[in-house]
PAFI-514262 format. One record per atom (N, C-alpha, C): residue number from 1; residue in one letter; x, y, z. Coordinates in steps of 0.2 Angstrom, whole numbers, plus 2048, in hexadecimal, padded with zeros to 3 digits. Layout:
residues N
SITE  NUM  A  X  Y  Z
...
***
This chain:
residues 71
SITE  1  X  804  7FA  800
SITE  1  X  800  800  800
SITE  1  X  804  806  800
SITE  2  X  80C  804  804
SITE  2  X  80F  80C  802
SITE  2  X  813  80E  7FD
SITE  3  X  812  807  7FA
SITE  3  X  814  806  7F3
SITE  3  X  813  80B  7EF
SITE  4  X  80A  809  7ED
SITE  4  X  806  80E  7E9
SITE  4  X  806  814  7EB
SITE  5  X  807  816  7F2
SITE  5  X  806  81D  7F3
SITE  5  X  80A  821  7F1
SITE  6  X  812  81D  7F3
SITE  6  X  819  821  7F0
SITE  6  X  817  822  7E6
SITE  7  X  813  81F  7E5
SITE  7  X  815  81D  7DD
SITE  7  X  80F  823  7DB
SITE  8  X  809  824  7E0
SITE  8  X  804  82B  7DC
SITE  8  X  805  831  7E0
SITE  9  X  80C  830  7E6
SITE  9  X  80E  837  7E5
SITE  9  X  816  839  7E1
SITE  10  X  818  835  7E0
SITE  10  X  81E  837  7DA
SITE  10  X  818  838  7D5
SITE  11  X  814  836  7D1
SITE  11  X  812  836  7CC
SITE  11  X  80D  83E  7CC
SITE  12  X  80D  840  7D2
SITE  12  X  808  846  7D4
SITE  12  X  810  84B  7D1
SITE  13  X  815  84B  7D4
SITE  13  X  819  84C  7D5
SITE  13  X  81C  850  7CE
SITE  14  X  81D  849  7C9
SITE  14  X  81E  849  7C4
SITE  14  X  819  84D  7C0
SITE  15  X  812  84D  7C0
SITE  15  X  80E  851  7BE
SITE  15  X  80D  85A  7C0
SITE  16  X  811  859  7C6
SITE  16  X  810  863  7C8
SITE  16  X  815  865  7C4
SITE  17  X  81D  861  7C5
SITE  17  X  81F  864  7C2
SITE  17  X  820  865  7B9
SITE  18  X  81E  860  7B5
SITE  18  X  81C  862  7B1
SITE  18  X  817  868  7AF
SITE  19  X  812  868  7B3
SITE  19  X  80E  86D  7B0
SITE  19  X  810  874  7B2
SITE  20  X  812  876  7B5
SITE  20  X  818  87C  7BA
SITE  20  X  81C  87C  7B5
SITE  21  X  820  879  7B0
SITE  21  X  824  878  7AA
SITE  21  X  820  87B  7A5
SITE  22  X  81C  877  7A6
SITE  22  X  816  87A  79D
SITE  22  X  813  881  7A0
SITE  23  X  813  883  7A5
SITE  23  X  810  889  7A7
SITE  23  X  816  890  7A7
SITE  24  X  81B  88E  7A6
SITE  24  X  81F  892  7A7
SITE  24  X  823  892  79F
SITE  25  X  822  88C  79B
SITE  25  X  823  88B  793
SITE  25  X  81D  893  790
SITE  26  X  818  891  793
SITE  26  X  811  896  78F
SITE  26  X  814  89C  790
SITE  27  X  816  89D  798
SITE  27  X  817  8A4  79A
SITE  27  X  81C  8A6  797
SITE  28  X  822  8A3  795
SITE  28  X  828  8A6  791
SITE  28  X  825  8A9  78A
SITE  29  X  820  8A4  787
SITE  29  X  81F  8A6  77F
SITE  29  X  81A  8AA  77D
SITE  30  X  816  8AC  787
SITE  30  X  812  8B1  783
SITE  30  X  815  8B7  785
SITE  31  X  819  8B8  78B
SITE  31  X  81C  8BD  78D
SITE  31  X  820  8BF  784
SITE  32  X  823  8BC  780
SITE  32  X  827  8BB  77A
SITE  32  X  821  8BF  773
SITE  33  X  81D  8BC  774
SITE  33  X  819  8BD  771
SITE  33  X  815  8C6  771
SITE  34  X  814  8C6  777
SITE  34  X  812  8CE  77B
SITE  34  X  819  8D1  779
SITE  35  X  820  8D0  77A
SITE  35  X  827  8D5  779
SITE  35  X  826  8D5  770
SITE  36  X  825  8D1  76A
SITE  36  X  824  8D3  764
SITE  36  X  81F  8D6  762
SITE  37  X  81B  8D7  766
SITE  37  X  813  8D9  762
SITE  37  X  815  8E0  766
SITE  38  X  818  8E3  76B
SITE  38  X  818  8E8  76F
SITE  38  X  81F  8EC  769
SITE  39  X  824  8E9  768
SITE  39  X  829  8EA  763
SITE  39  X  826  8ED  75D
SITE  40  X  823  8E9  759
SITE  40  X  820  8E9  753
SITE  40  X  81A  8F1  752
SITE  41  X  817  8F0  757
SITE  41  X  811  8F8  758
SITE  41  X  816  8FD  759
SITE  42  X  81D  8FE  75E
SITE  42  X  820  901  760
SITE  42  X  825  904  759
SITE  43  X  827  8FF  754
SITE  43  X  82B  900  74E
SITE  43  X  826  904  749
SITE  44  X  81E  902  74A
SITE  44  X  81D  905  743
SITE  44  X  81B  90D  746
SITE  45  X  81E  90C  74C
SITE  45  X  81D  916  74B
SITE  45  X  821  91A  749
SITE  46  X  821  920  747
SITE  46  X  824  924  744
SITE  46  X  82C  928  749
SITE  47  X  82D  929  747
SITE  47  X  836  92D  74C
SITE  47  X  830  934  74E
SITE  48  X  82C  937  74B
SITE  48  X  82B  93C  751
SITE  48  X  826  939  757
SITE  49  X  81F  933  753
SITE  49  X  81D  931  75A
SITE  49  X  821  92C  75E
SITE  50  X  826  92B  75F
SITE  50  X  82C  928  763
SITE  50  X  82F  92C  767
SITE  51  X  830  932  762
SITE  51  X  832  937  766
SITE  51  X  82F  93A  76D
SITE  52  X  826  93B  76A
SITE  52  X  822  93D  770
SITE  52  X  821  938  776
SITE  53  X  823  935  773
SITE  53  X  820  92E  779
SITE  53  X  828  92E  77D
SITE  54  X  82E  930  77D
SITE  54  X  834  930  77E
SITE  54  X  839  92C  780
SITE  55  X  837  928  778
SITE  55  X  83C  922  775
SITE  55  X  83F  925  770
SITE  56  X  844  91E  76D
SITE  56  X  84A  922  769
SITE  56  X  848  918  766
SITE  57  X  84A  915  75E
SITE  57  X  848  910  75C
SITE  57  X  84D  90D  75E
SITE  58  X  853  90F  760
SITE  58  X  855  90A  763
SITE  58  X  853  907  76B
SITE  59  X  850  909  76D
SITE  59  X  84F  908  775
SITE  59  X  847  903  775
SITE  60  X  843  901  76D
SITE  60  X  840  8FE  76D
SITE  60  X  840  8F7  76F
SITE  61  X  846  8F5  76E
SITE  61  X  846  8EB  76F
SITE  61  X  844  8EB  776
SITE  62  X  847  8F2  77A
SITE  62  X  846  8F1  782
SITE  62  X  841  8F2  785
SITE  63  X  840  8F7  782
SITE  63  X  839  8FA  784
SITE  63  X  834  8F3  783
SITE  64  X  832  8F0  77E
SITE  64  X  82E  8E9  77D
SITE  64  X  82F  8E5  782
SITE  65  X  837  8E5  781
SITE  65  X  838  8DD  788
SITE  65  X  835  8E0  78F
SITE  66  X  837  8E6  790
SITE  66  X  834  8E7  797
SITE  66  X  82E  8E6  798
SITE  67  X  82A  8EB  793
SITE  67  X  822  8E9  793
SITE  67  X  81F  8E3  794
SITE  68  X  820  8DE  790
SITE  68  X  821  8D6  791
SITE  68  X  822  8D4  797
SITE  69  X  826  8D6  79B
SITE  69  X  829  8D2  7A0
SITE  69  X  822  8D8  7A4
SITE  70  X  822  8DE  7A5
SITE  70  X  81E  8E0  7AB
SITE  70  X  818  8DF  7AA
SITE  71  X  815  8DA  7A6
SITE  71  X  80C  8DA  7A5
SITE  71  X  80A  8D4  7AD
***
């Protein structure tokens, strides 16, 4: 009996931490996903609406990662 027990808590075991894996796999590719589309809206504006909002196109890549990660 404490055969089985040991055996559906390793398997409990095995289960959390895979899904904690795949919950952290999703959250990397959507944070990823959020940093290009943030990137992408931010590139197609113009050098003076960049200007008002006071960016420079290079400080863009960062600007996206961080937003990404702060959501």
């Amino acid at each position: 009996m404490a055969f089985a027990q040991d055996i559906r808590a390793i398997e409990s075991s095995i289960a959390h931490r895979t899904a904690a894996a795949l919950r952290g796999l999703f959250n990397t590719l959507n944070a990823r996903r959020l940093e290009r589309r943030t990137y992408r809206e931010l590139n197609a504006l113009g050098d003076r609406e960049l200007e008002d909002l006071g960016l420079s196109r290079s400080a863009l890549h960062a600007v996206a990662r961080e937003a990404s990660r702060a959501r």
